[in-house]
N, C-alpha and C positions, 0 to 999 in steps of 0.2 A: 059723576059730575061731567055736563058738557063741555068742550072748549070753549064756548060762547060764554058760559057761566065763568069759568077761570078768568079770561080777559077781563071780564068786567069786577074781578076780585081784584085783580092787580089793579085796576086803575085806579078804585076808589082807595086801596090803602096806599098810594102815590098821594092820592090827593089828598086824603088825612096828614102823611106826611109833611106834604110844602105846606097845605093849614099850619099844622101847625108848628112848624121850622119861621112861615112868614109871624104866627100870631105873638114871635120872641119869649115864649116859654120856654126855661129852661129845662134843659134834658136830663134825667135823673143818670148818675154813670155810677159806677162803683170804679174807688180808685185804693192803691195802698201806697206807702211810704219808702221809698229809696232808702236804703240802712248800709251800715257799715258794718261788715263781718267777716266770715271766713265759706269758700265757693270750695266745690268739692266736684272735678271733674271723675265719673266714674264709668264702668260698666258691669250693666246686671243682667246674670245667667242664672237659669238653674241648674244643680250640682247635685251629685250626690257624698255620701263619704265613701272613703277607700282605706285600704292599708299600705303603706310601701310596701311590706312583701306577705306572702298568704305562702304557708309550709304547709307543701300536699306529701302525704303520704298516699306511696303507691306500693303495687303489688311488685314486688321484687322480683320475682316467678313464675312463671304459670304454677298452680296448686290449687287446693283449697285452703279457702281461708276461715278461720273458726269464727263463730259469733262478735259483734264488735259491740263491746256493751258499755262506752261510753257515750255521750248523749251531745248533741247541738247545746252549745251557753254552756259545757262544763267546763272545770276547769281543771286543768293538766298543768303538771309538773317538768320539768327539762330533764330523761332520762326514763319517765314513767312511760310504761305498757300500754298502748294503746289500740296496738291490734297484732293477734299472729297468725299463722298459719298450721296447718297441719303437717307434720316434722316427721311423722312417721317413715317413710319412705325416705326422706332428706339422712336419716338418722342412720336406715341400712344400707345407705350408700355410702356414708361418713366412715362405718363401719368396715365395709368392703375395702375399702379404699386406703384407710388405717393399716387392715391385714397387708395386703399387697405393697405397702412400705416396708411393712416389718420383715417383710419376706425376700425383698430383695437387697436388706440389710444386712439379711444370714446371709445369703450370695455371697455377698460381697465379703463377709468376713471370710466365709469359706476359702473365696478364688485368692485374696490374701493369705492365706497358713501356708507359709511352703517351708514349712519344719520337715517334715516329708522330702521334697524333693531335697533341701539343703545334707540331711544324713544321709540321702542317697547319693550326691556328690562327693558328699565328704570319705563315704565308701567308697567309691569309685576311683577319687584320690588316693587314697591307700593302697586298692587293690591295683590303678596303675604303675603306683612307687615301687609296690614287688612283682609285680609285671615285667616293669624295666628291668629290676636286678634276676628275673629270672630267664629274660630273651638273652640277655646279657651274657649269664653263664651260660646256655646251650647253644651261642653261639659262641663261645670258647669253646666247649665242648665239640662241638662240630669242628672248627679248627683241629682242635687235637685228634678228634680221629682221622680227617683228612691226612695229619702227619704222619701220624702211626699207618693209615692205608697205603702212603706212599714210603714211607720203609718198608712197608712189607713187602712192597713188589719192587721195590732196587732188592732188598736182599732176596728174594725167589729168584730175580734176573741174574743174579750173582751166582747163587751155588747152583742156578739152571746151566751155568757155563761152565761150572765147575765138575757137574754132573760130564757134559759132553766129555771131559776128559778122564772120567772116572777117579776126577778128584775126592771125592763122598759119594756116603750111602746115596741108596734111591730112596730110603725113609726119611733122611733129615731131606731132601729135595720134596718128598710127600709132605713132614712140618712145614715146611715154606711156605708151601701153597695152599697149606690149609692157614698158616696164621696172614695170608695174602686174602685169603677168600673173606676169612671171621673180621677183619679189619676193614673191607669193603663194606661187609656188613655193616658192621656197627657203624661205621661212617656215614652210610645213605640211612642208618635211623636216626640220628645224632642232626643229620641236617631235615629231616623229616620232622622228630620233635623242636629245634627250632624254626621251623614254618610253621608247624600248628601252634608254639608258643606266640611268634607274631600275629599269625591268624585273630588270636584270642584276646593279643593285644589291641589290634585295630579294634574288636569287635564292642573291648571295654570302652574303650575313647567314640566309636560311635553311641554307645547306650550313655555317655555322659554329654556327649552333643544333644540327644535326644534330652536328654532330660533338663538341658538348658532350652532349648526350645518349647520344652512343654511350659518353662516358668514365663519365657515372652509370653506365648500365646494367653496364659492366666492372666498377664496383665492386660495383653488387648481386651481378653472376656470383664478383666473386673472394670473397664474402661466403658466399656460398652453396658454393661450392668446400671453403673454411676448414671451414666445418662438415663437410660432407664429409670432408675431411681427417682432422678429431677424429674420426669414428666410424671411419675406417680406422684411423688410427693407435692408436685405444682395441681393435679387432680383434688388431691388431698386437700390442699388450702383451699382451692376453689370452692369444694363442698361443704368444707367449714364455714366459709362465708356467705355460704345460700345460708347455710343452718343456721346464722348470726342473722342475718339480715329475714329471715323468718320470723321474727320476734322484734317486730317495728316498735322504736320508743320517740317520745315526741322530743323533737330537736330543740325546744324552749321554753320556757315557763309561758303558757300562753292558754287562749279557750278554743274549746272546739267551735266552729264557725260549719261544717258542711260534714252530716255523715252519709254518704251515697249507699254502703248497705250494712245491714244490720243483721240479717242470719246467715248459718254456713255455707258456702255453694263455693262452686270450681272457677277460676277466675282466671285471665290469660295477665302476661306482665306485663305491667306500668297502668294497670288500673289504678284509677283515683278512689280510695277508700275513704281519706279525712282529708280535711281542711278544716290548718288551726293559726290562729293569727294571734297576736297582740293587742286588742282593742285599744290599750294606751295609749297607742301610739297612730291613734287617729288622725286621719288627714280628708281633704276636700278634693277631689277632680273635678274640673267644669273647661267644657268644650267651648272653646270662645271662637266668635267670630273673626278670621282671620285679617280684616282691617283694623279691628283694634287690638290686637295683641302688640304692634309695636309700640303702642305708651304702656304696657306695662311693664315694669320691671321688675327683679328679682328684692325680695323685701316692700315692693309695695303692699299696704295698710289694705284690707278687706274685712267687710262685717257679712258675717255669716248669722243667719235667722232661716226659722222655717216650723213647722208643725213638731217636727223630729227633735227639735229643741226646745220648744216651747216659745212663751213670749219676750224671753230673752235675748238680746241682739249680742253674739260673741263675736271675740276677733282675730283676725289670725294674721296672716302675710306670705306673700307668695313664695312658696317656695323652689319652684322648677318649674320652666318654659319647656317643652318638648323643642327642638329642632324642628320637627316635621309637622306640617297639616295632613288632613284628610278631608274627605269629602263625606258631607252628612245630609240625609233629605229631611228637612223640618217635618213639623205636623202640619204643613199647608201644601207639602210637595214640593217645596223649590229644595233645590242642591244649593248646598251652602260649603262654602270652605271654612274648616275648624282647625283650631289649635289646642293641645292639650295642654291644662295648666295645674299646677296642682299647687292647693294651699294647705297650708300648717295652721294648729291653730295655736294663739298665742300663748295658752295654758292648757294644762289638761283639764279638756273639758270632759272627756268622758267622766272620769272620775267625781267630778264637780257635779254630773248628771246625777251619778252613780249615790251622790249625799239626797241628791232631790227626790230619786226614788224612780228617774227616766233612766230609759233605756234606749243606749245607742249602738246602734251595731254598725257593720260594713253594708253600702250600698243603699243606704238612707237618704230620701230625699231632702235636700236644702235648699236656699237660694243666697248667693252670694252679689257683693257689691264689690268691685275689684278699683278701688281708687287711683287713678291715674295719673291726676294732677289736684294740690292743694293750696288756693292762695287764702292769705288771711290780710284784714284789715282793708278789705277793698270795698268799692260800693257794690251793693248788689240789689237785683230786683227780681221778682217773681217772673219766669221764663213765659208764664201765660200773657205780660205786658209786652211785646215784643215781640214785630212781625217785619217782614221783607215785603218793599215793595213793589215795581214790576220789572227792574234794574237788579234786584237783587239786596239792595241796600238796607240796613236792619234800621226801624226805625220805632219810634213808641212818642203817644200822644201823654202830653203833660197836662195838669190844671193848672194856671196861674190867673189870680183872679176873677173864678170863676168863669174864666175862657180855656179853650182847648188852643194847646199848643204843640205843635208836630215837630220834632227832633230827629235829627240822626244822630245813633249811636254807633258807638264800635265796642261789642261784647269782647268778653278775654275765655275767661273758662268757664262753661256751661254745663247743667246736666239738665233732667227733664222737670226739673222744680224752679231753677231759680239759675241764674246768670252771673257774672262779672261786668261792669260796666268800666268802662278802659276812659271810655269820651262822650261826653254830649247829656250825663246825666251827673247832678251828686246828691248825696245825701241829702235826708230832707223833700226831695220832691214829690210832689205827686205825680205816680201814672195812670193811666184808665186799665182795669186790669178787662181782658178779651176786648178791646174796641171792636165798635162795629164800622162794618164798611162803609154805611151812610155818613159816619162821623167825619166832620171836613174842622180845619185847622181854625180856632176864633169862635166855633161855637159856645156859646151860651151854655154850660153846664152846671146841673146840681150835685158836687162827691159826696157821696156815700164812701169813709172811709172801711176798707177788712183789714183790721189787722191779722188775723191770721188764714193763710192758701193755704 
C-alpha cells in the first residue's frame, strides 16, 4: 500500500469519527463494577523443586568398585549397603599390618623380662659379699706375713751379730736366713694373692655395672619400640578404616535420586557414585528478581502450581532468603540480579501426590506466586481499568448517567489483575475497562457491563 493511499485512510476514519462523535450516538464501552474484597500484592517466578540436603556417596579411595545394583526411585534403608569396593588388597594389607603389631608386642614383652639380668645381679651380689670377706682375709694374710718377714730378718740381723762373735753355730745362722728368705717368700705371694683377689673384685662390680647398664639401655630400646608400636598400630587403624569405609551404607532412610555408575571399574577418590535424598522433605527454590525480594519476608503465603503438580494450586511459605544475589542472564539476554529464595510447602505434598498416583521428584519444574502484601475489605478494581496520564497521575474513566467521567485515583496494593483503590473511586461504580484514547471526559456512552476479567 502506497503512502498516498494510508493518508487518505487516516483521514476518512477521522472523519467517520467526528461524524459520528457530532451525530450524538452513543458509544458502545464495556465497563465492570468497583467491589469490595481482599488485593493480593505478589510476585511470580518460575521455580523448580529441591531438597535441603542431597547425601552423595563417594569413593573413599582410589580402588575398584564392585557393581552398584541399586536403581534411581529405590528405596534404601539408613544403614543398608549400597555400594562397595573390592577389599581384596585392602584386606592383605589389614593383614600385614595386624602381624607387624603383633610382632612388636613380643619386642616389647621380650625387652621387658629382666628375670635374667635381675639373678644375674643377685649372683653378683653374693659373689661380691664373699668377695669382700675373701680380699678381706688375704689382706690379713698379707699383713701377717709381712710380720712374720719382718721377724725373720730382725732375728737373722740378730744371730748375724751374734755369729761375728762366735756366739752360735754357722747352721742355726744358715735356719735364719733360710726362715728370713721362705718368709719373704710367702709374704710377696700372700700380697700377690690379695691384688689378684682385688683384681677379681673390681672385675665382679664392673660385670655388675655392665649388667645394670645393659637393663637402661632395654628400656631405652623397649621405649623406642612403644613408639614404634603407635605408628604401627595408628597404620593399623588407618587400614581398618579404608576396610570399613569400603563397604558405603546409606546415611538415612531415603531413595536413590542419582546413580553415575553401575558396573565394575577402577575409580580415583571422592568420585560420586549415588545420590540419595528424602523426597518428603520437598521444598521450592526460585530465583527472584532482586528489587523485589525486599517485600518478601520469611513466612510469607505462596501458591505453588504447575504441570509437575497437576491442576491443583498448593501452598507453602517462605522459608529462607539467601543473603547474597547473583547474576543471571534471562532467556532474552539481559543480566539480571537474582536472589535465592526457598519455599516449604505447607503439607506434605509429595506424599499427598504419592495417593494421586503423581510423581515428584527433585528439580521439577513449578511456578510460584510469592505473596507480598495482603489487604482485605478494600475497594478494588480490575488493573486493566486504570492508566497514567502524561504527569504520571493514575487515573480511570467512570460511567455516571450514561456520560463518561475522568477521576483521579490513588491505588494501594496491586498486582497484574486487579488493584486497591485508596481515593477517587468506591464501590458500586462503574469504570470503562481498556479506555480508549479518543475517549474525552462527558461522552455520551452505552456500558456493557463484564462481570467477569
Amino acid at each position: 500500500m502506497s503512502r498516498k493511499s494510508i493518508i487518505i485512510m487516516v483521514i476518512l476514519f477521522c472523519g467517520l469519527g467526528v461524524a459520528y462523535f457530532l451525530s450524538g450516538t452513543s458509544l458502545p464501552v464495556d465497563v465492570t463494577v468497583a467491589e469490595t474484597g481482599e488485593v493480593k500484592a505478589f510476585v511470580e517466578e518460575r521455580a523448580k523443586t529441591t531438597l535441603p540436603r542431597i547425601y552423595r556417596i563417594a569413593m573413599p579411595l582410589n580402588g575398584r568398585i564392585l557393581p552398584i545394583t541399586v536403581n534411581e526411585d529405590q528405596k534404601v534403608t539408613k544403614g543398608q549397603v549400597v555400594a562397595q569396593m573390592d577389599t581384596s588388597d585392602l584386606d592383605a594389607e589389614v593383614a600385614k599390618a595386624k602381624y607387624r603389631v603383633e610382632q612388636f608386642a613380643k619386642k616389647i614383652i621380650e625387652q621387658a623380662d629382666n628375670r635374667l639380668e635381675d639373678n644375674s645381679l643377685d649372683q653378683f651380689d653374693e659373689f661380691l659379699k664373699s668377695m669382700d670377706l675373701t680380699v678381706e682375709a688375704a689382706s690379713k694374710q698379707q699383713e701377717a706375713s709381712k710380720a712374720k718377714w719382718e721377724f725373720a730378718r730382725s732375728e737373722f740381723d740378730r744371730k748375724y751379730q751374734l755369729s761375728k762373735r762366735n756366739a752360735i753355730s754357722e747352721s742355726e745362722l744358715n735356719e735364719a736366713d733360710l726362715f728370713k728368705k721362705q718368709s719373704e717368700i710367702d709374704y710377696q705371694k700372700d700380697i700377690l694373692t690379695w691384688r689378684s683377689l682385688q683384681a677379681v673384685q673390681s672385675a665382679m662390680q664392673i660385670g655388675k655395672i655392665s649388667i645394670l647398664k645393659y637393663k637402661e639401655k632395654k628400656v631405652l630400646s623397649e621405649a623406642v619400640l612403644k613408639e614404634e608400636q603407635k605408628e604401627a598400630m595408628s597404620q593399623f587403624d588407618q587400614l581398618q578404616r579404608d576396610r570399613k569405609r569400603a563397604i558405603m551404607h546409606s546415611p538415612i532412610d531415603g531413595t536413590i535420586l542419582t546413580r553415575n555408575f553401575e558396573n565394575e571399574r577402577t575409580l580415583p577418590a571422592g568420585e560420586i557414585l549415588l545420590e540419595i535424598g528424602q523426597l518428603e522433605d520437598l521444598e521450592v527454590e526460585v530465583d527472584v528478581l532482586s528489587q523485589y525480594v525486599g517485600n518478601i519476608r520469611i513466612g510469607s503465603p505462596v501458591d505453588i502450581e504447575g504441570p509437575a503438580i497437576g491442576n491443583q494450586i498448593v501452598h507453602g511459605k517462605v522459608k529462607r532468603i539467601y543473603p547474597k544475589g547473583f547474576t543471571k542472564i534471562s532467556s532474552l539476554g539481559v543480566e539480571q540480579q537474582r536472589v535465592k529464595v526457598i519455599i516449604g510447602f505447607e503439607n506434605n505434598i509429595w506424599k499427598e501426590l504419592q495417593k494421586q498416583k503423581r510423581n515428584l521428584g527433585t528439580d521439577f519444574r513449578v511456578r510460584v506466586k510469592i505473596y507480598t502484601e495482603i489487604k482485605e475489605n478494600v475497594v478494588k478494581v480490575p488493573r486493566s481499568t486504570l492508566f497514567r496520564n502524561g504527569s504520571g497521575q493514575w487515573q480511570a474513566f467512570l460511567v455516571r448517567n450514561k456520560k463518561t467521567v475522568l477521576v483521579d485515583v490513588e491505588p494501594g496494593v496491586m498486582n497484574d489483575f486487579e488493584a486497591e483503590i485508596q481515593t477517587g473511586i468506591k464501590a458500586g461504580d462503574q469504570l470503562i475497562v481498556a479506555p480508549s484514547m479518543n475517549l474525552t471526559p462527558g461522552q455520551s456512552v452505552e456500558a456493557h457491563v463484564i462481570k467477569n476479567l
